[in-house]
Structure formats: C-alpha cells, structure tokens
C-alpha positions as CSV (number, residue, x, y, z in Angstrom):
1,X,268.1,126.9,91.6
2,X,268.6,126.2,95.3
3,X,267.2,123.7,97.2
4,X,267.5,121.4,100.3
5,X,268.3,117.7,101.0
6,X,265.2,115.5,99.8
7,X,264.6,113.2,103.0
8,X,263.2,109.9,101.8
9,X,260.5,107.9,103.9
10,X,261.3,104.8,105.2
11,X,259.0,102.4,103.6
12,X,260.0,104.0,99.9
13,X,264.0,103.5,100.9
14,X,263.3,99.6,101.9
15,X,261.3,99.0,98.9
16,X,264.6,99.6,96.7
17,X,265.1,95.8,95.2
18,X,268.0,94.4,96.0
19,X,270.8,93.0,93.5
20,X,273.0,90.1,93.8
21,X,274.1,92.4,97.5
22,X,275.1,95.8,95.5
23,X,273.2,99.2,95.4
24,X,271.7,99.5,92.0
25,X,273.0,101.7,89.8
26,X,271.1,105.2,88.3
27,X,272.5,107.3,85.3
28,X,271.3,110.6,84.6
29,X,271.4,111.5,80.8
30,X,270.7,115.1,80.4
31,X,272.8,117.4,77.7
32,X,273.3,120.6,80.2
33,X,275.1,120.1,83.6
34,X,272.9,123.4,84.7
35,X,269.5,121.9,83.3
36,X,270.8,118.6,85.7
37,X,271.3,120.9,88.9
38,X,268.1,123.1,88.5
39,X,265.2,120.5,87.0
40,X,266.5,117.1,88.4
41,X,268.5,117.4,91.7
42,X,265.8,116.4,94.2
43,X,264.8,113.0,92.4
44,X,268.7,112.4,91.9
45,X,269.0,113.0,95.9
46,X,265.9,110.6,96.5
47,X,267.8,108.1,94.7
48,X,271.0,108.6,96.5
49,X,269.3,108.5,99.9
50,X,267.3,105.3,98.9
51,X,270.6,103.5,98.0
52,X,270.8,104.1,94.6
53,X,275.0,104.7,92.8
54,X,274.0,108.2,91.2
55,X,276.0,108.7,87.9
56,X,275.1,111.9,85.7
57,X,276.0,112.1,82.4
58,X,276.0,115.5,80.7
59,X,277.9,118.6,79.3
60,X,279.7,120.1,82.4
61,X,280.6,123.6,82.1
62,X,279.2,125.5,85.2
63,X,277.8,122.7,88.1
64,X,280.3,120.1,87.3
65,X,281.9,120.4,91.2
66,X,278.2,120.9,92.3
67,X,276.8,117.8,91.1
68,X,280.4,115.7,92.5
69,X,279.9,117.3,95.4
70,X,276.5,116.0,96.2
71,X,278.1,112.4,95.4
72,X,277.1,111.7,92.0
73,X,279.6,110.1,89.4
74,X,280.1,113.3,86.5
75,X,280.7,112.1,83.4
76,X,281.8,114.4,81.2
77,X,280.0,114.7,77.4
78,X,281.2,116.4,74.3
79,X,277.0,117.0,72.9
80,X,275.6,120.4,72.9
81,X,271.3,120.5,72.5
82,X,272.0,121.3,68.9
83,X,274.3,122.5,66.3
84,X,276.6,119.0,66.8
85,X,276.8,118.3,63.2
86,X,276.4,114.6,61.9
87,X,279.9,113.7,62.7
88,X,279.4,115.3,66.1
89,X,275.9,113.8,66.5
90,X,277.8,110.3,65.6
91,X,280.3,110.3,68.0
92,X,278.0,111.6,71.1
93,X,276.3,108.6,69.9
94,X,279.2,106.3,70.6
95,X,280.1,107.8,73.3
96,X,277.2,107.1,75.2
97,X,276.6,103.9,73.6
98,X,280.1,103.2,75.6
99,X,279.2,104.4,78.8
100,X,276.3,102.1,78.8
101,X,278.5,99.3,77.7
102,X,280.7,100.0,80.8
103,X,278.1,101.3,83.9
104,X,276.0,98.3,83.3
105,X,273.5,100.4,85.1
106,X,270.1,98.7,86.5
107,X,268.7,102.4,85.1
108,X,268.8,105.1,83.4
109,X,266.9,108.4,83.2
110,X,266.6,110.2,79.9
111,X,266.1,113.9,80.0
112,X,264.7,115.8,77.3
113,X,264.0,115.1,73.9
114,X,267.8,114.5,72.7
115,X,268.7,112.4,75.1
116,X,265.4,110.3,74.9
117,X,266.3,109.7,71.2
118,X,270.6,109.1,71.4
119,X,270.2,107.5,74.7
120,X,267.3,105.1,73.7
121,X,269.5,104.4,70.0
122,X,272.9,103.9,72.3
123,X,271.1,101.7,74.3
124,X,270.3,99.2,71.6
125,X,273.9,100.1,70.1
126,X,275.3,98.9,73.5
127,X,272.7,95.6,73.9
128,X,272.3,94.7,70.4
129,X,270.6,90.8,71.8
130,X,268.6,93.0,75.3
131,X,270.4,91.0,77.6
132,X,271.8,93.1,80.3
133,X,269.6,96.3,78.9
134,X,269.1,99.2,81.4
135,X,265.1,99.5,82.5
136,X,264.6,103.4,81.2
137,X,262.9,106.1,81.9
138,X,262.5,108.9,79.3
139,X,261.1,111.9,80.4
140,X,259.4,114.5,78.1
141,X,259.5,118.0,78.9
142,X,257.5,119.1,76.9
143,X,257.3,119.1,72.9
144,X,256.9,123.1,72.3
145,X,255.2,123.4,68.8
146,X,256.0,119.6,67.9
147,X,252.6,118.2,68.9
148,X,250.5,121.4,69.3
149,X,250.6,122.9,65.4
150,X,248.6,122.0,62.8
151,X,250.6,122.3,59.8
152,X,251.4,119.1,57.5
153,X,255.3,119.5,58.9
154,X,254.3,119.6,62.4
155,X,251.9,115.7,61.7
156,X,255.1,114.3,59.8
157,X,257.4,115.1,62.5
158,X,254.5,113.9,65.5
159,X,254.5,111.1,63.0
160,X,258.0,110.5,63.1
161,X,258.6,111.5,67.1
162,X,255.7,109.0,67.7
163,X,257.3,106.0,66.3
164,X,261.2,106.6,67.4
165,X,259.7,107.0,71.1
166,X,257.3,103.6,70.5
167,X,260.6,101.4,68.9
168,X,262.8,103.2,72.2
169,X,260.8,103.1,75.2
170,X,259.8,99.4,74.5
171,X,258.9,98.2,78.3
172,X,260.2,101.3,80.0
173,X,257.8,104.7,80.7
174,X,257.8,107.7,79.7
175,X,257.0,110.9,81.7
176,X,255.1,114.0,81.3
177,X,254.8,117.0,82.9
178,X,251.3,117.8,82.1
179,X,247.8,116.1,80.6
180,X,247.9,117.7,77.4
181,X,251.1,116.0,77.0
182,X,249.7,113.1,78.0
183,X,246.8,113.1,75.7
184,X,249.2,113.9,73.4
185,X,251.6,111.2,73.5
186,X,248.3,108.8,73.6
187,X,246.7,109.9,70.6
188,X,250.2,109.1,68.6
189,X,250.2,105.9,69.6
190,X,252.2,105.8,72.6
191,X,251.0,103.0,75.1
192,X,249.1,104.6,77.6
193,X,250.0,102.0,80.3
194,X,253.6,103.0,79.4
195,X,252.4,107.1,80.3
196,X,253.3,108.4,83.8
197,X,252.0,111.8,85.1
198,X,255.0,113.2,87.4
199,X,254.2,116.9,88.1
200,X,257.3,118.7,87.1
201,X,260.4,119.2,88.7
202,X,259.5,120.3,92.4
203,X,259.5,123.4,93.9
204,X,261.9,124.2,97.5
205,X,258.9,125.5,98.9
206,X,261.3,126.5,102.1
207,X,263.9,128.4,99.8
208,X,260.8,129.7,98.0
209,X,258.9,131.2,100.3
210,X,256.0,134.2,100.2
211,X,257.3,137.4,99.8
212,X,255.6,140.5,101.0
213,X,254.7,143.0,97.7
214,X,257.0,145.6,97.0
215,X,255.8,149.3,97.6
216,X,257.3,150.8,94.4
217,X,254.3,152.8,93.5
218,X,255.5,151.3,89.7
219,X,253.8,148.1,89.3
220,X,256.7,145.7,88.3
221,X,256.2,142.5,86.3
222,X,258.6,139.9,85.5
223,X,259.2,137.2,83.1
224,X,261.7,134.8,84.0
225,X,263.2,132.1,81.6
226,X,265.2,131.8,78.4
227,X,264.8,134.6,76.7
228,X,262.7,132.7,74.0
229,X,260.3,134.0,71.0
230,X,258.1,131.1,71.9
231,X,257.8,132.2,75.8
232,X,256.2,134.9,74.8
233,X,259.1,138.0,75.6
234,X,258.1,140.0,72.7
235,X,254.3,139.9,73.5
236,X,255.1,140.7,77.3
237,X,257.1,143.2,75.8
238,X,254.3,145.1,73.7
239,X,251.7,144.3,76.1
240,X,253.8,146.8,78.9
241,X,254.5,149.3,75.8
242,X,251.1,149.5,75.0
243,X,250.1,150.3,79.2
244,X,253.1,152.4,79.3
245,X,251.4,154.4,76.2
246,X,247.8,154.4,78.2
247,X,249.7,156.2,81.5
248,X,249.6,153.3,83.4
249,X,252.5,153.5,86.0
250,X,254.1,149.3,84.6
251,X,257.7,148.5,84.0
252,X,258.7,144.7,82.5
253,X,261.7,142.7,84.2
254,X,263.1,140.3,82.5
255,X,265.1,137.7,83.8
256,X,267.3,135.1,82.2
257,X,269.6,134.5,79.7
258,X,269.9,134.1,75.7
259,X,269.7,130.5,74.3
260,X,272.4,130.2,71.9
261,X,271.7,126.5,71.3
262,X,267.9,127.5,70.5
263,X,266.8,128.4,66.8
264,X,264.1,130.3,68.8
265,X,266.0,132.7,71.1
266,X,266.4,136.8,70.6
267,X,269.9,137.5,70.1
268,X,272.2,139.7,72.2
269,X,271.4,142.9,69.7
270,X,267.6,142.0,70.5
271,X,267.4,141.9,73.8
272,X,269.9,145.3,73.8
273,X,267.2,146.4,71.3
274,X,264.5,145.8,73.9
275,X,266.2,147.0,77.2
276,X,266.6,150.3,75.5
277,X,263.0,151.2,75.9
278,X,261.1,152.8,78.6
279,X,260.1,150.8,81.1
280,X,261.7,147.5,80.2
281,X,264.6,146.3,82.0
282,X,266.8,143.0,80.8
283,X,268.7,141.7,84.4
284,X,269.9,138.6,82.5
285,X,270.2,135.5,84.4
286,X,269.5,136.1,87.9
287,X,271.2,133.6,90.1
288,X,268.3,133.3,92.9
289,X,264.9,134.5,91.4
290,X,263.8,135.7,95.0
291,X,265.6,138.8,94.1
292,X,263.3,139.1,91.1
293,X,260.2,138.4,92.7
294,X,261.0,140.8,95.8
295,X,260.6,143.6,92.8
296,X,257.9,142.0,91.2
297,X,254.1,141.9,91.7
298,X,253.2,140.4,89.2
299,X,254.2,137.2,87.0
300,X,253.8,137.3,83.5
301,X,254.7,134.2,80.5
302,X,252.8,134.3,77.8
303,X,254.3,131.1,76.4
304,X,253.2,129.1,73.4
305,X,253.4,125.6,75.0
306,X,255.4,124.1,78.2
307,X,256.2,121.1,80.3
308,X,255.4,122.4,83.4
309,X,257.7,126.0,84.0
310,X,259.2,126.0,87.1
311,X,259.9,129.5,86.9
312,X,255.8,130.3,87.6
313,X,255.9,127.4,90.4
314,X,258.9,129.6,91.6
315,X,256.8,132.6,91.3
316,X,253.5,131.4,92.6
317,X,255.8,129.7,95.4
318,X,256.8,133.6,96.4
319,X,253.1,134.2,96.8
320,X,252.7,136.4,93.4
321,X,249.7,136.3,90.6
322,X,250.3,134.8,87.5
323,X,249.5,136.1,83.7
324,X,250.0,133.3,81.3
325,X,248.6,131.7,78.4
326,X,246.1,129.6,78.5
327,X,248.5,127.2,77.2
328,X,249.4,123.6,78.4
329,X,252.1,123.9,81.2
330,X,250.8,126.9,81.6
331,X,247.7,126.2,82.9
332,X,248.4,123.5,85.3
333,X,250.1,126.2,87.5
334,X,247.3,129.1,86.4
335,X,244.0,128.2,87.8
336,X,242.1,131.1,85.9
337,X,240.4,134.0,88.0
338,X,242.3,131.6,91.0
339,X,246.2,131.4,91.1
340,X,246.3,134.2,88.3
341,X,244.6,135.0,84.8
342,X,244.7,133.0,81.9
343,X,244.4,134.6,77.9
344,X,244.7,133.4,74.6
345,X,247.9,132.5,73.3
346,X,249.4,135.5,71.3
347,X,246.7,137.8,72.1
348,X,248.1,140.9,72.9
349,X,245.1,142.9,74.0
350,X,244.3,140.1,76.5
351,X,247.2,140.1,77.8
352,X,247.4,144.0,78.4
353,X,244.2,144.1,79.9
354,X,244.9,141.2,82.4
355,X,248.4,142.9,83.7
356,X,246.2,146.2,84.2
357,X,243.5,144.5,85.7
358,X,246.0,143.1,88.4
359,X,248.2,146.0,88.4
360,X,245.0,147.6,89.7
361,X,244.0,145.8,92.4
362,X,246.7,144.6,95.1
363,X,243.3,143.4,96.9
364,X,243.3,140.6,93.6
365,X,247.2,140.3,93.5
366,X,247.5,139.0,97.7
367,X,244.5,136.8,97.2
368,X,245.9,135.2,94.0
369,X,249.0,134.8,95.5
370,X,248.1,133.3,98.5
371,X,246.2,130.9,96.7
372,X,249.3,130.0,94.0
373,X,251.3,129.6,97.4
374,X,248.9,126.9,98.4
375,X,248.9,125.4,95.2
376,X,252.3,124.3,94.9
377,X,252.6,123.8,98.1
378,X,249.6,121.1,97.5
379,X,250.8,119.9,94.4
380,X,253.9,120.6,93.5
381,X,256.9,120.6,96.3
382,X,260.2,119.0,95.5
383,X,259.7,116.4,98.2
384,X,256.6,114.8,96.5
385,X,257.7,114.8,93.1
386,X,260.9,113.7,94.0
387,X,259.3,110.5,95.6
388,X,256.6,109.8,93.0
389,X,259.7,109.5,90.8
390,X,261.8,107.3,93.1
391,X,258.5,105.3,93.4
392,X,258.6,104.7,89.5
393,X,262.3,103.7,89.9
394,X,261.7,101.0,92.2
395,X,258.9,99.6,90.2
396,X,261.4,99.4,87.1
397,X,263.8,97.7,88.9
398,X,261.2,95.3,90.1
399,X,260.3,94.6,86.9
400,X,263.9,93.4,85.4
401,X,264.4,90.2,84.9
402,X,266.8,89.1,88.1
403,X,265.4,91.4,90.7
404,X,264.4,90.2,93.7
C-alpha cells in the first residue's frame, strides 16, 4: 500500500522519555516484510519521527530495500506464518530469543498471532530473571474462527490462547482492532486494564481519495484481499452467478493473491476454476487498489470474522458502498443502511439481494460513499492511528523501571 510521511505533533515527540541520553530503541516483530510495509508503516514512521531507533524484524522477500530505505534496521528471519516444522519453529525461536538478547530494545511490537506467542516465549528465553525485559506490545489482528465458533475445539483452543497471552503479556497491552475483539479477549480472562482499542492500521486518506463511479453500464463489484474461503470469495462468487442468472447486467473483480501459507486459501486451479466463468474476473494482486476501485461501484466482503480490513477502509476511502457481513471487523467500517449494507454471514440470498439493491440505485451508491469517505476520514486516517499508537509507546516506556 502507499502512503505519505506521518508528521508527529510536537507535544507527542517531547513526551518520548528519555534514557540515560540515547533514543530508545523500537523492534517490529511481524513474520511478512509486505504485511510490515502495508499494515504498520505509519506507526513505525511516528516512532522514527518521535526519536525512536526503528528495527523490523521479519521475513524479507519483496520490501526488504523499502523498509531500509525509510531508515529502519531489517533484520532478516528464516519463519514463514506456518508450515515451519518443529525443528523450524525451534530455531525461529532462538533466533529471536537472540536478537532480543543483543538489541536490548526499551520495546518491542508483536504483530499477529505468531509473533505474539514466539516473541512473548523468546522474550522470557532471552530475560529468564526480567531484568532488562523489553515493555511489549502485542497486537491482535484479529482471531478468525478462534474466538467466534462454538464448537468444543474452538473453547479448548480460546482456552489455551487465553492463558499463553495472560502468562506473555504480563504488564505490557495488548491491542485490538475492534470491540468484539475486545469483549472477547475480556471474557477469557485477559485483564481489561491491559486491553487497548487502536482502530486498525490507518488509511492515506490523500493517496485514497474519492473516485468518481465508472460509467460501464456493467455494474462492477470487487473483492479485494487474500483470496481466502473465510473472506467470503466463493459466496461473492455465487451471489454474482446467481444475478448473472436473473439478467442483471454484474460482473465480480477480484483482487489479490493466493495464500499459500494459509490452510484456508483457494488454490491456483480454484481460482483458474472461478475466473473461467461469466462475469468473474481474477486480476490477482493489484499493486495500487485505486485501479480496482476506478472499475468498481461497488465493494463486496462477505468475510467470516476480521480485525479491522483495510481493504474496505481503502474502499470506503475511494468513496464506494460497501456489502459485508455483519461480522466483527466488518461492521466497524459498515454502518448498515449508512456506509453500505450489512447481511448475515454466509447467507447467500442476502447477499444477492443487497449487491442488486445497490447495483440499482447509483442515487444509494454516491450517498453511501460519501458517507464511508467521511467515516474514515473521521475515524480512521493513518495519522490518528499512527499517534494513538505512538501515545501507547511512550506510556510503556514511562512505565519501565529506569525511565525518566
């Protein structure tokens, strides 16, 4: 994703604590170098501005002279999301209980569930006594099925989740992108004092800016992301069959790529499989969305359960309606009958009928988009979230024993 310099305020700069006369230091630890450069660049560059040493700690294999370039320290990881193996799990472990060991950082930032858990363990591996412990931060982007099914293997693993994140987290915060998640986390026994509500990753509401609807006589809508069972591709998919099937003029865009690393994604054939019907059209991933949303009228992700998806913030930050599930995530960026149209999670009639219900009235489609457009830029540009996150640092570091 593209986006512009963060500028910091002032007072929130000069509140950085100072230590013993040197800038204190931030690590990043996030398993994808790209999930680094699109999801967490803007609080990185807070914390750079305010005085902080910036070192990101990931998988490089695409951004890797991106992120050096901004003036971050890359260190390189040998950790994929999954499919490490136990020997391979073990010596990511190591590793990173190593870098700890050798940054001495004042902080570091834990990005997604893997490196909450192997950064949290390396962290006790590399301060066995606590003296000289990092102050973390882990944030949760969201938890998918994990804490939203009901089934006696979903409670043992909440079960389990809840009490690894309790024993890791000890007096640093965790963040969520949403309130379900929040309620969520609560419920299981997470300290609610140790709960922070940080809205996402930011939107560039200047990169992102409204788009005038196309004039294809076609109604186009788009789902962007991972191409993902659990974001709801093959449901957009046979919802825009079905209104295909009705004579209603809808094709389906969609944009991004396969998730090899994900149990959950469609497969090469699949999405082949897919793209071979009427109508439907796989771009793969799309290196600026505005390209996507300059064809499209309409958004569309009928996802299970998310953090908070930046691809509808995109979306509704380009001034087009939204059809999602009424889903967490998905509904702090769908205000319903507002920003867009909310339905039932896996209800594939619903969803049809709200994509021809939009599709049917560009009267609807500006006024929801306008009002999306003024929703993020409300609640959800880069700028704030990237400062209610450098606020959290500072308090952190305020909090360490030493700091002054």
């Amino acid at each position: 994703m593209h986006s512009v310099p963060v500028t910091t305020s002032p007072s929130l700069a000069s509140a950085t604590p100072a230590l013993g006369g040197r800038r204190p230091k931030l690590v990043f630890l996030v398993t994808e170098d790209w999930y680094f450069w699109s999801h967490r660049l803007p609080m990185a560059r807070a914390a750079r501005d305010a005085g902080f040493e910036v070192v990101v700690a990931t998988r490089v294999r695409d951004h890797g002279a991106a992120i050096r370039g901004e003036g971050f320290r890359l260190v390189p990881l040998a950790w994929r999301r999954r499919g490490d193996g136990i020997v391979g799990a073990l010596r990511a472990l190591a590793a990173i209980a190593e870098l700890y060991r050798r940054e001495h950082a004042d902080l570091v930032h834990h990005v997604a569930l893997k490196p909450i858990l192997f950064g949290g363990l390396a962290s006790r591996l590399a301060f066995p006594g606590g003296r000289g412990r990092p102050a973390t931060v882990a944030a949760v982007t969201g938890f998918g099925s994990a804490f939203g099914a009901a089934t006696g293997f979903a409670r043992i693993k909440r079960a389990l989740l809840s009490r690894l994140l309790r024993h890791l987290i000890s007096a640093g915060r965790v963040v969520v992108q949403n309130p379900d998640d929040h309620a969520a986390l609560a419920a299981a026994g997470i300290d609610a004092a140790r709960l922070v509500l940080i809205r996402g990753s930011g939107v560039d509401t200047k990169h992102f800016a409204p788009l005038a609807e196309p004039v294809d006589p076609t109604i186009a809508v788009a789902l962007v992301g991972r191409m993902l069972r659990s974001k709801g591709v093959p449901d957009a998919v046979a919802a825009v069959r079905r209104l295909r099937n009705a004579g209603l003029a809808i094709d389906l865009l969609l944009a991004g790529p396969i998730d090899p690393d994900n149990r959950d994604t469609l497969t090469e054939w699949e999405m082949s499989e897919l793209a071979a019907v009427p109508g439907i059209s796989w771009l793969g991933r799309v290196a600026d969305v505005r390209e996507v949303w300059q064809r499209a009228a309409i958004a569309v992700l009928p996802s299970i359960r998310e953090g908070l998806p930046k691809a509808l913030l995109e979306a509704a930050a380009c001034a087009r309606p939204i059809v999602a599930s009424d889903a967490p995530g998905c509904r702090d960026v769908v205000r319903d009958g507002v920003t867009g149209l909310l339905v039932p999670p896996g209800d594939i009639d619903a969803l049809a009928a709200a994509l021809a219900q939009l599709a049917a009235d560009p009267a609807q489609r500006r006024a929801m988009g306008m009002a999306g457009r003024a929703l993020v830029e409300r609640e959800f540009g880069d700028e704030r979230v990237a400062q209610d996150t450098l606020a959290l640092y500072q308090t952190l570091l305020r909090e360490r024993p030493g700091a002054r």
